[in-house]
N, CA, C and O atoms as a Tripos MOL2 file, in Angstrom:
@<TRIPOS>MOLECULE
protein
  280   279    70     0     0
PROTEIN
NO_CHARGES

@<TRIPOS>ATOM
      1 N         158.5440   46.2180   27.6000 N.3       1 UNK1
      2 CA        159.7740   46.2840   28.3460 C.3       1 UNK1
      3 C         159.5170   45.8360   29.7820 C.2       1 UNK1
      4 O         158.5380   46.2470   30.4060 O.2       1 UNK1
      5 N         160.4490   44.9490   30.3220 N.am      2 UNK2
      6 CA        159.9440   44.6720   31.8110 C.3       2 UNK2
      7 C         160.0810   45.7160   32.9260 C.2       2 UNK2
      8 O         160.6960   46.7250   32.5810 O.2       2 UNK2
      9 N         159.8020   45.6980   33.7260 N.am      3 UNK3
     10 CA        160.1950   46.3310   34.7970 C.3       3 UNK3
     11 C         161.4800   45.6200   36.1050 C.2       3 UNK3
     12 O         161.5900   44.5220   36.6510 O.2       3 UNK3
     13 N         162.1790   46.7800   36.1700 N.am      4 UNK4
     14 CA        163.6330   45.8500   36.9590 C.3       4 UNK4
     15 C         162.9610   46.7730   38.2780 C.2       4 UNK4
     16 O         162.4010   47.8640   38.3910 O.2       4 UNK4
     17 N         163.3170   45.7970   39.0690 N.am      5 UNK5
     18 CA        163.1440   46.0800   40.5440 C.3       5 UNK5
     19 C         164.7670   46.6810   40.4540 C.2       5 UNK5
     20 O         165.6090   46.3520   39.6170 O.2       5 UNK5
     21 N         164.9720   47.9250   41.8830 N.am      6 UNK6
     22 CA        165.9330   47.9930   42.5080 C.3       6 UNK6
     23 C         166.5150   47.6110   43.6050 C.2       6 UNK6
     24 O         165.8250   47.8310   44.6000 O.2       6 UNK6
     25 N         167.6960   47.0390   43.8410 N.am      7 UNK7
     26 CA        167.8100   46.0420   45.1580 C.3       7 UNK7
     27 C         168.4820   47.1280   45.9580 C.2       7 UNK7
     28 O         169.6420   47.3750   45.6290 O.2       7 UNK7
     29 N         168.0990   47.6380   46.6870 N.am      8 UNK8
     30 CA        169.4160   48.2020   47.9830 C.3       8 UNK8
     31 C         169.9360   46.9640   48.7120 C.2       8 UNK8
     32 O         169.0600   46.3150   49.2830 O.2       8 UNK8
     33 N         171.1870   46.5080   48.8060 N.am      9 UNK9
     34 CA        172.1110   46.0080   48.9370 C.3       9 UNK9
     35 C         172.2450   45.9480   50.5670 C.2       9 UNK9
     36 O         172.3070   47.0380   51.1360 O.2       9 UNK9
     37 N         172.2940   44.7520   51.3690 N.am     10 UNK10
     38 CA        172.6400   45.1540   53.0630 C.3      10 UNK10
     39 C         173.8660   44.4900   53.3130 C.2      10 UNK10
     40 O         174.1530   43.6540   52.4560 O.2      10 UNK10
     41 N         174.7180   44.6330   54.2980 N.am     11 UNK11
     42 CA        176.0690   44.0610   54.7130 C.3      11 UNK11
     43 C         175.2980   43.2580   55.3030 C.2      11 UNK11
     44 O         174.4250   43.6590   56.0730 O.2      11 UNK11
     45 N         175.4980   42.0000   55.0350 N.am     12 UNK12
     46 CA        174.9310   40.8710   56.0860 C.3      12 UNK12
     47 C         176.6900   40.4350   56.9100 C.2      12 UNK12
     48 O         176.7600   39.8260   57.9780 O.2      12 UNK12
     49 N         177.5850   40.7790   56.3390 N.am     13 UNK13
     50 CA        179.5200   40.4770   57.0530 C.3      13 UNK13
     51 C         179.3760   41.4810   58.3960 C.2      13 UNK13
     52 O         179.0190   42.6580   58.4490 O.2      13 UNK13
     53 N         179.7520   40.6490   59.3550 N.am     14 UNK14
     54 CA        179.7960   41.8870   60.5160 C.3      14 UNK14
     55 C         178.9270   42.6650   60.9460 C.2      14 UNK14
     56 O         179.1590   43.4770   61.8420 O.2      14 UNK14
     57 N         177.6280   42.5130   60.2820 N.am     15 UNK15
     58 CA        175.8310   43.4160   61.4520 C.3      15 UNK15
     59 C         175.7670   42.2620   62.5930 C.2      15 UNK15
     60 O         175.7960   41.0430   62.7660 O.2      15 UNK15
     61 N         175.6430   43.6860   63.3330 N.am     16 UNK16
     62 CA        175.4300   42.8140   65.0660 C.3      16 UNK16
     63 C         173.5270   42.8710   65.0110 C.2      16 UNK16
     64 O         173.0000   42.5470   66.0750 O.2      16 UNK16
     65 N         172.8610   43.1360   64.2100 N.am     17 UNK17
     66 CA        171.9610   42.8190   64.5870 C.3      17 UNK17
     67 C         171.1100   41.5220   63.9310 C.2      17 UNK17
     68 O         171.4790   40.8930   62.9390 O.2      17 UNK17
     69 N         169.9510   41.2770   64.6670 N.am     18 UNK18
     70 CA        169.7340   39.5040   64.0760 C.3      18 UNK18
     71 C         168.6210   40.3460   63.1970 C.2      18 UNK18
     72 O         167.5230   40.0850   63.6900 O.2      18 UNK18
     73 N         168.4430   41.4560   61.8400 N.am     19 UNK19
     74 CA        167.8310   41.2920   60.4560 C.3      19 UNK19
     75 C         167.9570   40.4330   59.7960 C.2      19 UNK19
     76 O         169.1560   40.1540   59.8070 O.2      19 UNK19
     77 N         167.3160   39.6440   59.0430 N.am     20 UNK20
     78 CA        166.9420   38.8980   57.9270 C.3      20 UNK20
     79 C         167.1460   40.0900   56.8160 C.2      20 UNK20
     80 O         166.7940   41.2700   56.8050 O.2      20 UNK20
     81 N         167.8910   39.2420   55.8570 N.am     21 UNK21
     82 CA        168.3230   39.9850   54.6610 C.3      21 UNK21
     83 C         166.8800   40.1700   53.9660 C.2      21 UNK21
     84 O         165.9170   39.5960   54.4740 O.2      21 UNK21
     85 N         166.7450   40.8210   53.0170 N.am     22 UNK22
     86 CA        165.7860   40.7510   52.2640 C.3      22 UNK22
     87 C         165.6900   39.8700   51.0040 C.2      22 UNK22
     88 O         164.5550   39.4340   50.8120 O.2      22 UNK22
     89 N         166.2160   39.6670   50.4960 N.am     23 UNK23
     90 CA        166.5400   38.2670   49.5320 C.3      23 UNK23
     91 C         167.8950   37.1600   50.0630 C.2      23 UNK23
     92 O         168.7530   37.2250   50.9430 O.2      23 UNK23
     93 N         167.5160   36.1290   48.9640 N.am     24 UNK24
     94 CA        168.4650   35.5950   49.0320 C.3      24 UNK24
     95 C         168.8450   35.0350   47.7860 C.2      24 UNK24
     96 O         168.1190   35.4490   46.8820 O.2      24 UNK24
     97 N         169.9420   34.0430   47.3190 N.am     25 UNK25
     98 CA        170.3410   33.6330   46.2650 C.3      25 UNK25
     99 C         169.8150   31.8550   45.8770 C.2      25 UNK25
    100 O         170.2410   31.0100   46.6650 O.2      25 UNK25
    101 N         169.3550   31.5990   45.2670 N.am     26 UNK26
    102 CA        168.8280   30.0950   44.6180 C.3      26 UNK26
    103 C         169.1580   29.6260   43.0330 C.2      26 UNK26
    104 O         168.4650   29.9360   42.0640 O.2      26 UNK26
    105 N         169.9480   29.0940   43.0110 N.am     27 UNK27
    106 CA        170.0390   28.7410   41.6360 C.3      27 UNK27
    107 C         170.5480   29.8230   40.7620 C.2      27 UNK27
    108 O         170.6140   29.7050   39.5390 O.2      27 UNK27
    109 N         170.8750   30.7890   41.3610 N.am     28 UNK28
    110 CA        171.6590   31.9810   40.6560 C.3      28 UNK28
    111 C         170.2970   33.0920   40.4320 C.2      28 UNK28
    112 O         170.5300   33.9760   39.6080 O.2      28 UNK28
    113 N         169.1700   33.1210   40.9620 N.am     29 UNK29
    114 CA        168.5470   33.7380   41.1140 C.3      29 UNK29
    115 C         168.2670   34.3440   42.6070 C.2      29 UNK29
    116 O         168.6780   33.8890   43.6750 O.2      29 UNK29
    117 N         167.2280   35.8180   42.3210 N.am     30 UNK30
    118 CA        167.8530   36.4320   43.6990 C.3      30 UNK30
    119 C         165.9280   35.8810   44.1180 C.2      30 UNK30
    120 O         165.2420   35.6700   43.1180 O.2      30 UNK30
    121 N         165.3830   35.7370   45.2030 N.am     31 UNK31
    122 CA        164.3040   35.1130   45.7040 C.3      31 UNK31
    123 C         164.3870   36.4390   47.0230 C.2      31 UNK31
    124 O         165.1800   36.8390   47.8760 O.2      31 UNK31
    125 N         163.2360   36.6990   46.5900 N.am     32 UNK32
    126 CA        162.9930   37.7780   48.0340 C.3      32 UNK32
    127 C         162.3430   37.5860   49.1440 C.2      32 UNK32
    128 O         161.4690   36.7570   48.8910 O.2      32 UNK32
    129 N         162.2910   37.9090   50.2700 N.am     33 UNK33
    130 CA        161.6720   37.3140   50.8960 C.3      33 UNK33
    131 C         160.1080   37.6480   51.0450 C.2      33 UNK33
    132 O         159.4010   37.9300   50.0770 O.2      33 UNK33
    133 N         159.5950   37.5750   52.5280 N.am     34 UNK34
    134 CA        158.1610   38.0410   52.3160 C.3      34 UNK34
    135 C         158.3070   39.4110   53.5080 C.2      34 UNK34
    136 O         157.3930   40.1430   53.8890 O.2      34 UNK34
    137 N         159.5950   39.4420   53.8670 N.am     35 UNK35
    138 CA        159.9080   40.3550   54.8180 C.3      35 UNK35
    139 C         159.6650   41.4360   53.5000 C.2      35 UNK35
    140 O         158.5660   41.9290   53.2460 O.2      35 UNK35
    141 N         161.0540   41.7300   52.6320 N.am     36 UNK36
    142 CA        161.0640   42.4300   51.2160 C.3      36 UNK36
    143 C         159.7520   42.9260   50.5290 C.2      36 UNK36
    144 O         159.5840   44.0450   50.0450 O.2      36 UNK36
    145 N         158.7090   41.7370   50.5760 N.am     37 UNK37
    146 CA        157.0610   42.3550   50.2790 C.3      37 UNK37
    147 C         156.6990   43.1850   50.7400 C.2      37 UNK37
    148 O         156.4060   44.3230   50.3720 O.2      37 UNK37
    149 N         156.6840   42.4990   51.9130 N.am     38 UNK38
    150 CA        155.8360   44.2690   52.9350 C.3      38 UNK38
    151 C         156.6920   45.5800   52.9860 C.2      38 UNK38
    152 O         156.3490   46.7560   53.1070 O.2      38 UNK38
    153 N         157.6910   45.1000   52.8780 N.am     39 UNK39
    154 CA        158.2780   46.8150   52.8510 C.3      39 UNK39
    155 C         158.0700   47.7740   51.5510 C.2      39 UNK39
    156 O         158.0770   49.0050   51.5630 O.2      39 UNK39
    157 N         157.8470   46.7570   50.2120 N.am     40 UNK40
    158 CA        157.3360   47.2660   49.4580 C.3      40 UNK40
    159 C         156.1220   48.1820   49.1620 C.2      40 UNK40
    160 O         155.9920   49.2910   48.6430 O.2      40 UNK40
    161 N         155.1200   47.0800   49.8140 N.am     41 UNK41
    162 CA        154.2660   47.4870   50.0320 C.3      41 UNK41
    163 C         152.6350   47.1590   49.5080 C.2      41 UNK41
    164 O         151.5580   47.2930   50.0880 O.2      41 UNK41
    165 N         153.0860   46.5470   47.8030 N.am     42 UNK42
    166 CA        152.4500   45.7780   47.0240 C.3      42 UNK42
    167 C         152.8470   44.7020   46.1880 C.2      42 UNK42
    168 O         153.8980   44.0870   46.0060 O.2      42 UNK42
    169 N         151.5320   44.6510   45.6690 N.am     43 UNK43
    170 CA        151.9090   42.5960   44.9710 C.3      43 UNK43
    171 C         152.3590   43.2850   43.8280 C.2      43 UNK43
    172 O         151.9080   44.3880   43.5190 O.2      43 UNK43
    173 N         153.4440   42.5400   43.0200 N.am     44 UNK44
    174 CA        153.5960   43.0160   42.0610 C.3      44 UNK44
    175 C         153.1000   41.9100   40.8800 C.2      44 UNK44
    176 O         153.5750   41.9360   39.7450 O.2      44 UNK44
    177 N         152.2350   41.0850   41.2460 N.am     45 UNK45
    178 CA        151.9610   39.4810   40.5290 C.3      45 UNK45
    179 C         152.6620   39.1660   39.7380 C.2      45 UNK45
    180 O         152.3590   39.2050   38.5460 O.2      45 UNK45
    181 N         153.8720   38.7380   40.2070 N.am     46 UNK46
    182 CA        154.5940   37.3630   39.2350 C.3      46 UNK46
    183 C         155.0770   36.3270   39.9860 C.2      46 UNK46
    184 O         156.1770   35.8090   39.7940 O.2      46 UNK46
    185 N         154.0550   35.9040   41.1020 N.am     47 UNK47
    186 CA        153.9220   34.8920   41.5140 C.3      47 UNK47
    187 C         155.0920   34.0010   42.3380 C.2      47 UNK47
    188 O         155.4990   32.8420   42.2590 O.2      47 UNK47
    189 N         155.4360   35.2700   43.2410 N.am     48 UNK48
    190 CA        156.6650   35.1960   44.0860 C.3      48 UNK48
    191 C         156.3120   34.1660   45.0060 C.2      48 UNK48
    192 O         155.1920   33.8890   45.4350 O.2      48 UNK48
    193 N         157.8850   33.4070   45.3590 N.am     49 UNK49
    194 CA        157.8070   32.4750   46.1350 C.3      49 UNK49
    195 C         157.3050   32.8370   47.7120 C.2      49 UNK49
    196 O         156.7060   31.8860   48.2160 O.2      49 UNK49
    197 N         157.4060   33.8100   48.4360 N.am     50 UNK50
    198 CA        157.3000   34.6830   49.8520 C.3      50 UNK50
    199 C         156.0610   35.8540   49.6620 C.2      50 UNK50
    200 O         156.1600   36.8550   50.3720 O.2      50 UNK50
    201 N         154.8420   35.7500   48.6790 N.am     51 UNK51
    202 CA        154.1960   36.7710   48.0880 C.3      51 UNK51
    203 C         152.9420   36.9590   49.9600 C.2      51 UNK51
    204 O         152.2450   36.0640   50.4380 O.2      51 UNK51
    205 N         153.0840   38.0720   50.3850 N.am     52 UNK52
    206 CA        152.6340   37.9840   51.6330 C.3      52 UNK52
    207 C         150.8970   38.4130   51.3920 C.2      52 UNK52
    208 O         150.0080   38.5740   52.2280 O.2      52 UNK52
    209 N         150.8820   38.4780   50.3690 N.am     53 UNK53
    210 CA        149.3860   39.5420   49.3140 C.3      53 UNK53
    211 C         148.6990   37.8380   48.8670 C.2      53 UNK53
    212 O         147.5300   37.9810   48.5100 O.2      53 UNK53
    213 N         149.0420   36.6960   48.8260 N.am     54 UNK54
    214 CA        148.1350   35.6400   48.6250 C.3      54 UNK54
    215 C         147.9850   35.4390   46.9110 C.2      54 UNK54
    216 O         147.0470   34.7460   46.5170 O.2      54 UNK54
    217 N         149.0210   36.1200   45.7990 N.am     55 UNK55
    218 CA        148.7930   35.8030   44.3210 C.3      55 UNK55
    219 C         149.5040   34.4470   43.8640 C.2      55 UNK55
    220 O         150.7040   34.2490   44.0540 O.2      55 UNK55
    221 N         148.7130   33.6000   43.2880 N.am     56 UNK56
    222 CA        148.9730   32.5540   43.2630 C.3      56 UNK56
    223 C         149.0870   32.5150   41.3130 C.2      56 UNK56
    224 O         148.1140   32.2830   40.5940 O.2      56 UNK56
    225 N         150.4200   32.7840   40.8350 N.am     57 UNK57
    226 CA        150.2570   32.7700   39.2760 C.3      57 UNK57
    227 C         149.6570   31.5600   38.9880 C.2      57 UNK57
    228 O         149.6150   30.6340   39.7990 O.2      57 UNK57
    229 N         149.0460   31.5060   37.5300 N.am     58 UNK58
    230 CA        148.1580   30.5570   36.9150 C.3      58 UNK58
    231 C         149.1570   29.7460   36.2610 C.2      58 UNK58
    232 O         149.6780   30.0240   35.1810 O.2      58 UNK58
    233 N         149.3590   28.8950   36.8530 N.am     59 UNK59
    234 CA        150.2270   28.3020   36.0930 C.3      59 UNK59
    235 C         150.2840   27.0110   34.7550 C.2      59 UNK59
    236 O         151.2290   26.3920   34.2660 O.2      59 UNK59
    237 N         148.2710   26.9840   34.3920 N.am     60 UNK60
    238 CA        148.1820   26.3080   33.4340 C.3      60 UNK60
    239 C         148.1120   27.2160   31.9490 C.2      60 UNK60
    240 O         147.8690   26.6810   30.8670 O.2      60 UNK60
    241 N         148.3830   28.7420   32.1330 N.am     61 UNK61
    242 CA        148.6040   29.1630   31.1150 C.3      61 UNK61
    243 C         150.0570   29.3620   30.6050 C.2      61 UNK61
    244 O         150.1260   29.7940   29.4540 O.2      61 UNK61
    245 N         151.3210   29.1080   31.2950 N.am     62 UNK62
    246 CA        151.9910   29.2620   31.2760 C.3      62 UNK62
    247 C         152.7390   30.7690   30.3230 C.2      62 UNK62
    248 O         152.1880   31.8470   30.0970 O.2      62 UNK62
    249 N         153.9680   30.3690   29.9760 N.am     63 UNK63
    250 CA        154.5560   31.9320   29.4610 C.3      63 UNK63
    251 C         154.6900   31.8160   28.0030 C.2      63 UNK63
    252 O         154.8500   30.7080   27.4920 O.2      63 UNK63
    253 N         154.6310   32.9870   27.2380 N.am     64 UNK64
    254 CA        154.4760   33.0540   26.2560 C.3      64 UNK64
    255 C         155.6940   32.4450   24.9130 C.2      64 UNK64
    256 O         155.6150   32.5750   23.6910 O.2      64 UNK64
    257 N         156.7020   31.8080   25.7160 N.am     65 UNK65
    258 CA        157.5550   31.7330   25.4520 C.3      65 UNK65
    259 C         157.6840   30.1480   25.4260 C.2      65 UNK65
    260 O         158.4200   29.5280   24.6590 O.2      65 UNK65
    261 N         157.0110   29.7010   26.2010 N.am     66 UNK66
    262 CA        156.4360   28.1090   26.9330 C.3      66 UNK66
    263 C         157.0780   27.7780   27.6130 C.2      66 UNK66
    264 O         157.2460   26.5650   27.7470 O.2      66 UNK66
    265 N         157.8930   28.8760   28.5350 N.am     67 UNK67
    266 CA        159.1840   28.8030   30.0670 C.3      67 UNK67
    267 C         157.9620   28.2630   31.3170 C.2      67 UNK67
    268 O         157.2670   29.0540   31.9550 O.2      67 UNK67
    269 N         157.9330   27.2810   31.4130 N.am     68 UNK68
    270 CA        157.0940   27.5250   32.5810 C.3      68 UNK68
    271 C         157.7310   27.5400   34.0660 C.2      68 UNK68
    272 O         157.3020   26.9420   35.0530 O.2      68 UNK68
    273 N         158.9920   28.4700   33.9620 N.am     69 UNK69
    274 CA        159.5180   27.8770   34.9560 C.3      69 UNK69
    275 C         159.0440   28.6360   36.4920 C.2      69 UNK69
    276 O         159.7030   28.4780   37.5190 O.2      69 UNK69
    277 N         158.1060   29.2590   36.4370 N.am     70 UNK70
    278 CA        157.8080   29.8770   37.8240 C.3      70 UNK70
    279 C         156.9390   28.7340   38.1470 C.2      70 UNK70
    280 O         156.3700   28.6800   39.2380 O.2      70 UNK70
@<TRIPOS>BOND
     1     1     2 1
     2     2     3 1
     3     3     4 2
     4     3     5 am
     5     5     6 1
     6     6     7 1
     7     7     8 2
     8     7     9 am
     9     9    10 1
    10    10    11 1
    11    11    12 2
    12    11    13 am
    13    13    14 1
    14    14    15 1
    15    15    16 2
    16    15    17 am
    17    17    18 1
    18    18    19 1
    19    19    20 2
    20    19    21 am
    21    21    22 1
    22    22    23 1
    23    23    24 2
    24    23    25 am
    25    25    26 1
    26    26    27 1
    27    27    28 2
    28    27    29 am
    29    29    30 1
    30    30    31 1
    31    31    32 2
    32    31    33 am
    33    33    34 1
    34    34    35 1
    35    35    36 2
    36    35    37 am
    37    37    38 1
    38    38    39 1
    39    39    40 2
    40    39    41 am
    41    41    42 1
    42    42    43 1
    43    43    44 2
    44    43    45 am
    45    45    46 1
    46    46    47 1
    47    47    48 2
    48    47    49 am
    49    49    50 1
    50    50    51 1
    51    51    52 2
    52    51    53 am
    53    53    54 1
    54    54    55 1
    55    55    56 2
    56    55    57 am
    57    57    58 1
    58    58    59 1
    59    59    60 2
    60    59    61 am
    61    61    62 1
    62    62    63 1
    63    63    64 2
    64    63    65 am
    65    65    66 1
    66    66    67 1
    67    67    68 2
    68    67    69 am
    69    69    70 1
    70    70    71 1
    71    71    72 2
    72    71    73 am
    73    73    74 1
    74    74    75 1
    75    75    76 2
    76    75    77 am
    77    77    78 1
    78    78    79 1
    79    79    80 2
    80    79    81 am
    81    81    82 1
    82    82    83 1
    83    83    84 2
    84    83    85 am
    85    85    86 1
    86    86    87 1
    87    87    88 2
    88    87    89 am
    89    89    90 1
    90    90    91 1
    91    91    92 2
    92    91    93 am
    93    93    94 1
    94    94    95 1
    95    95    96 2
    96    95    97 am
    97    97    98 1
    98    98    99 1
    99    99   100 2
   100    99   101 am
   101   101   102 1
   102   102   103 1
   103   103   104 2
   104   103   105 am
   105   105   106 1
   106   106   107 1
   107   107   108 2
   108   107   109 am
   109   109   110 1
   110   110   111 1
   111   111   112 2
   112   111   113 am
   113   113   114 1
   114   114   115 1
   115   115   116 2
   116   115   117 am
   117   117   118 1
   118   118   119 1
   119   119   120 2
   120   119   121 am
   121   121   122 1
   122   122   123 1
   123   123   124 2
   124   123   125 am
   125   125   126 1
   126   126   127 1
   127   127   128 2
   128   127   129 am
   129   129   130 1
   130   130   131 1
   131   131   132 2
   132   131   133 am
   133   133   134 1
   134   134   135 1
   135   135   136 2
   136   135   137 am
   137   137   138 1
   138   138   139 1
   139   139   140 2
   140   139   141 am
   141   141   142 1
   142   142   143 1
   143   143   144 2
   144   143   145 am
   145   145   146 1
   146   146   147 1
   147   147   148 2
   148   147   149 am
   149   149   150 1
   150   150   151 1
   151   151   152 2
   152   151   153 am
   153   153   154 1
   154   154   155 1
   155   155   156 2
   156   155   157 am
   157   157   158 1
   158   158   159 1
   159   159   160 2
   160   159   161 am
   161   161   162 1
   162   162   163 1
   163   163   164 2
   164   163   165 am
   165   165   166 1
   166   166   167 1
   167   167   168 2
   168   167   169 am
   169   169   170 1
   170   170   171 1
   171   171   172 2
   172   171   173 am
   173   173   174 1
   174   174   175 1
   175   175   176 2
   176   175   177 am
   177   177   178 1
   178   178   179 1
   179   179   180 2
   180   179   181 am
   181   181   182 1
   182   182   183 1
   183   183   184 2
   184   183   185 am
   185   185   186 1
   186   186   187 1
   187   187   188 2
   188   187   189 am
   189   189   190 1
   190   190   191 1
   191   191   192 2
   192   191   193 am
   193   193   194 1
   194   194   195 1
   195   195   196 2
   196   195   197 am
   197   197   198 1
   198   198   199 1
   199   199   200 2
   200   199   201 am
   201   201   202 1
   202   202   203 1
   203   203   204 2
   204   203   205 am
   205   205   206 1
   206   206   207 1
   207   207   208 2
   208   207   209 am
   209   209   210 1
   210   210   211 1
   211   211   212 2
   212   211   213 am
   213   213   214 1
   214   214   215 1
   215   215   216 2
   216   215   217 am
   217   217   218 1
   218   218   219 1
   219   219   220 2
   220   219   221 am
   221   221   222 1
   222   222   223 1
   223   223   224 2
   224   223   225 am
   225   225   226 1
   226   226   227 1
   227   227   228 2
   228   227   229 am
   229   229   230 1
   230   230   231 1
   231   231   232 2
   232   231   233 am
   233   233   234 1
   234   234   235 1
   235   235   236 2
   236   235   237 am
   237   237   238 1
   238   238   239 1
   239   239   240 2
   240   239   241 am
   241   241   242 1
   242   242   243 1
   243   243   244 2
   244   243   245 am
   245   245   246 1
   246   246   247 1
   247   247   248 2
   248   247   249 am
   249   249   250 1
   250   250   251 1
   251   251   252 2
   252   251   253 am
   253   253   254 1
   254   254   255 1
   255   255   256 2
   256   255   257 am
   257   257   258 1
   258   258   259 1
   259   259   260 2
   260   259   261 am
   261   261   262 1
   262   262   263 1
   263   263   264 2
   264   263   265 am
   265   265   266 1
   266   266   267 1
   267   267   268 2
   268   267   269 am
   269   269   270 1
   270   270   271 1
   271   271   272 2
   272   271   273 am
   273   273   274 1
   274   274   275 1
   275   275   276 2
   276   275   277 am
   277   277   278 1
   278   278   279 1
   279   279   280 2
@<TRIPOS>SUBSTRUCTURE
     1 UNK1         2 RESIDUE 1 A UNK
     2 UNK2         6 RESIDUE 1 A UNK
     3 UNK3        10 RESIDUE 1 A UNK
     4 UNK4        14 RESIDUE 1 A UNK
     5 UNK5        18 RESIDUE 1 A UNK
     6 UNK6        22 RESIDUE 1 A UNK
     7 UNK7        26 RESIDUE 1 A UNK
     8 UNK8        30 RESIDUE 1 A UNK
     9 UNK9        34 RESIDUE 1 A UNK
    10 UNK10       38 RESIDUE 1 A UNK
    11 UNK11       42 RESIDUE 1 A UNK
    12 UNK12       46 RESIDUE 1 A UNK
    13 UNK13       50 RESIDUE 1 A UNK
    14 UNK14       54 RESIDUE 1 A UNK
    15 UNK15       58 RESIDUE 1 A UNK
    16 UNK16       62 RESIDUE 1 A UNK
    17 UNK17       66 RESIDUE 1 A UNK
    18 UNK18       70 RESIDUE 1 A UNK
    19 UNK19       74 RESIDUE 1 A UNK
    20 UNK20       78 RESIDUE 1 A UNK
    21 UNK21       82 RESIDUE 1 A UNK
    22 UNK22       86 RESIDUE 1 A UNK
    23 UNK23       90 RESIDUE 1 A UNK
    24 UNK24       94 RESIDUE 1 A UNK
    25 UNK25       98 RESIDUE 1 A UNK
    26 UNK26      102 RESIDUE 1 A UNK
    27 UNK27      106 RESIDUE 1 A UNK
    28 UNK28      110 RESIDUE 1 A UNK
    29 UNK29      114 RESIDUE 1 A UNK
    30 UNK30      118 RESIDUE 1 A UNK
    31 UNK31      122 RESIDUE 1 A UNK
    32 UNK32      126 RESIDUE 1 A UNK
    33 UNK33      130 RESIDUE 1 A UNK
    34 UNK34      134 RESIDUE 1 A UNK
    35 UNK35      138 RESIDUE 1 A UNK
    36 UNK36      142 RESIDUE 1 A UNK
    37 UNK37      146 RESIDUE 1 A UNK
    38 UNK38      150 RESIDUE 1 A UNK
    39 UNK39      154 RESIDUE 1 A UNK
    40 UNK40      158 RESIDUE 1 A UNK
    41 UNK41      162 RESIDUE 1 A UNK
    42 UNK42      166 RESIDUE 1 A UNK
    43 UNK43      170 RESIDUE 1 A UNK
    44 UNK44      174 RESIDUE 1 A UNK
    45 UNK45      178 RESIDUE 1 A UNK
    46 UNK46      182 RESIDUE 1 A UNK
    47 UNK47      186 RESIDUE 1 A UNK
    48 UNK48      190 RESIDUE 1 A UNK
    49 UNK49      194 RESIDUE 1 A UNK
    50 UNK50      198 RESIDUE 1 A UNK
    51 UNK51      202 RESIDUE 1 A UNK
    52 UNK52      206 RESIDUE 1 A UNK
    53 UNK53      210 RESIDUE 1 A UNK
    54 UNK54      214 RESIDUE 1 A UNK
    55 UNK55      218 RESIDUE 1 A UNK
    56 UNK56      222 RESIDUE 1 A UNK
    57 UNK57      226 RESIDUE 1 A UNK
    58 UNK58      230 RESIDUE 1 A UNK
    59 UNK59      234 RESIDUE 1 A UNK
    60 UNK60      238 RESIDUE 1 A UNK
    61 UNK61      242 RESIDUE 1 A UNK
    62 UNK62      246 RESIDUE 1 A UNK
    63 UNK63      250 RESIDUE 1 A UNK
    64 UNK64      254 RESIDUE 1 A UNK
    65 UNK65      258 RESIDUE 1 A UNK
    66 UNK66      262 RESIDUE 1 A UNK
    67 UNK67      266 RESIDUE 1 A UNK
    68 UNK68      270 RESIDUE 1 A UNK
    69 UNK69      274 RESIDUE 1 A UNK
    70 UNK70      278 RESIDUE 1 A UNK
């Protein structure tokens, strides 16, 4: 079973302050940032685009499925 991250949600409409959201949207996917990493706290290795921990997925084994789309 995978594991689902939980997103807490920020008003980016109307904050007077200059935060960077923690994700954003690409292709209908949500992309987090590397701000979002560190607050986490750890890598979770699946080879995030903003991964601030340095994991670089292998990408000549690809997925079991043969998605190689990361």
């Amino acid at each position: 079973m995978a594991n689902f991250i939980r997103i807490k949600k920020k008003s980016v409409e109307g904050s007077t302050s200059k935060e960077q959201p923690d994700y954003y949207k690409e292709n209908g996917l949500l992309v987090f940032t590397e701000k979002y990493h560190q607050k986490r706290g750890y890598c979770c290795e699946s080879g995030c685009r903003h991964c601030p921990y340095g994991f670089e997925k292998d990408k000549s084994k690809g997925s079991p499925d043969g998605n190689n789309s990361f």
